[in-house]
C-alpha positions in Angstrom: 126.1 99.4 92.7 127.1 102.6 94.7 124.0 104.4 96.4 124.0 107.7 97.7 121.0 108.4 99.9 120.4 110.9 102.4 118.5 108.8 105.6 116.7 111.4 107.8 119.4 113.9 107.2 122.5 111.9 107.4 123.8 111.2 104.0 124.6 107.5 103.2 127.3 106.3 100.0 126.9 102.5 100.1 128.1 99.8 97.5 125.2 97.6 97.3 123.7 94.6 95.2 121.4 95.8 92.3 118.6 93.3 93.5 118.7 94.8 97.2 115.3 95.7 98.6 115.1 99.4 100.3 113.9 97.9 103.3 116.8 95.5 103.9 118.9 98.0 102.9 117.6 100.5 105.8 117.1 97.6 108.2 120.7 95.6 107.6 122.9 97.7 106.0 122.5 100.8 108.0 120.4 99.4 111.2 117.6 101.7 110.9 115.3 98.6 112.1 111.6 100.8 112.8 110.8 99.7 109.0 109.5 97.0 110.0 108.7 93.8 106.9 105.6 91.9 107.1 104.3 90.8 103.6 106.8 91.4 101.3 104.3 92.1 99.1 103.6 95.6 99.5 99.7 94.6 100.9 100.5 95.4 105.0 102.2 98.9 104.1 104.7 97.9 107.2 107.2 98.9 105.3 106.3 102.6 104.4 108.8 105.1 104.3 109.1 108.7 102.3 111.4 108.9 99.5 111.6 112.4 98.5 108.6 113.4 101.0 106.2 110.3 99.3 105.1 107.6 100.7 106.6 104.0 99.9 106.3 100.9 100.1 110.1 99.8 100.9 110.1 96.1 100.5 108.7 97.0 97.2 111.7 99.3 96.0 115.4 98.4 95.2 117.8 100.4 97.1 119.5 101.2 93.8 116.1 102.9 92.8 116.3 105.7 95.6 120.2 106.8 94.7 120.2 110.4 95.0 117.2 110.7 97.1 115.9 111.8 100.4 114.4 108.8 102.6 112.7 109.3 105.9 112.1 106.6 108.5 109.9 106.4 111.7 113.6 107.1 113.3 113.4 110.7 112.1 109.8 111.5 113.2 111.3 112.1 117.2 113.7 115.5 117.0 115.8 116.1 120.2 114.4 113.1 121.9 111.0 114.5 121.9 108.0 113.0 119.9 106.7 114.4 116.8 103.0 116.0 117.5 101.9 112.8 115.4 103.8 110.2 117.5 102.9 111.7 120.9 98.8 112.1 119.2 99.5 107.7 118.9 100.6 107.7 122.3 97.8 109.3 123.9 95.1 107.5 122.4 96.5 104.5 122.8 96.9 103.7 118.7 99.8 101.3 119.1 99.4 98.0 120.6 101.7 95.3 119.3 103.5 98.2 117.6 103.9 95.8 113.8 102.2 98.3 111.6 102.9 101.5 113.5 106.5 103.1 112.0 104.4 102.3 108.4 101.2 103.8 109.3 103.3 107.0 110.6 104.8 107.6 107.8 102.0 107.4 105.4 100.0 109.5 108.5 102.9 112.2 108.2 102.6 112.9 104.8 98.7 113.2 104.9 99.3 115.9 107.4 101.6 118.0 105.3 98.7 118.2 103.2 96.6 120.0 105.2 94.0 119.0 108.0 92.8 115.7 106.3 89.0 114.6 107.1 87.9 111.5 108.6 87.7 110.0 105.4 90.7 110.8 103.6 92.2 108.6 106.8 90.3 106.0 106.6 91.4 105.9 102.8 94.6 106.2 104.1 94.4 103.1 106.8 93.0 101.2 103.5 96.5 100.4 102.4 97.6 99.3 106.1 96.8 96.3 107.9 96.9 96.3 111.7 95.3 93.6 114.0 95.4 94.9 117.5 93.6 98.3 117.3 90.3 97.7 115.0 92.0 100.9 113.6 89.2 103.5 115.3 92.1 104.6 117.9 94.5 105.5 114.8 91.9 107.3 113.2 91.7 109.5 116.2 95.0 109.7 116.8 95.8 110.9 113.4 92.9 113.7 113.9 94.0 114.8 116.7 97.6 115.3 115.4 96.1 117.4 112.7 94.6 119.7 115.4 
């Protein structure tokens, strides 16, 4: 099958197989390797990235599903070599440790915040659907809180 996919802004025309998972095609086929895989079962939320500004689960979605759309990875969060508010709101309170689940939780994260100033809650909801076992997740609440500032 033929995808055409536009990766944070750089269009994409690919012949791919029809079973192909979205994140193998991101992380092999066009070596975009910040989606990172853990469960393959859509239950770690590693794997997030936005089709068409929504949130995803990639190793849950066939390539071949988002021909014609517009994917964002944690590779496009950084614009001119500088962090995005969100990433540089991780850095400084220390919300990454062993790094697994971050590229996944910053995407879901990112399109929270286009929505508005989220509350404490609505992140929390948010971390739900992400596992991470280095932080005990109160330094990504704040981080994310502090990037909606």
């Amino acid at each position: 099958m033929r995808v055409d996919v536009v990766v944070n802004g750089r269009r994409h025309v690919e012949d791919v197989e029809p079973r192909l998972l979205l994140s193998d095609f991101l992380r092999h086929t066009l070596g975009l390797t910040g989606t990172h895989v853990g469960c393959e079962h859509g239950v770690c939320g590693a794997c997030t990235v936005r089709i068409d500004g929504v949130a995803v689960r990639s190793c849950l979605t066939l390539a071949a599903q988002a021909d014609g759309a517009e994917i964002a990875t944690v590779e496009g969060l950084a614009q001119n070599g500088e962090l995005s508010p969100l990433q540089a709101a991780f850095r400084a309170h220390h919300a990454l440790q062993c790094g697994f689940c971050t590229p996944g939780i910053l995407m879901a994260a990112s399109e929270l915040l286009e929505d508005g100033k989220p509350t404490r809650e609505q992140v929390v909801d948010l971390l739900s659907g992400h596992i991470c076992r280095c932080t005990g997740y109160e330094p990504i609440v704040e981080a994310i809180l502090a990037a909606a500032e």
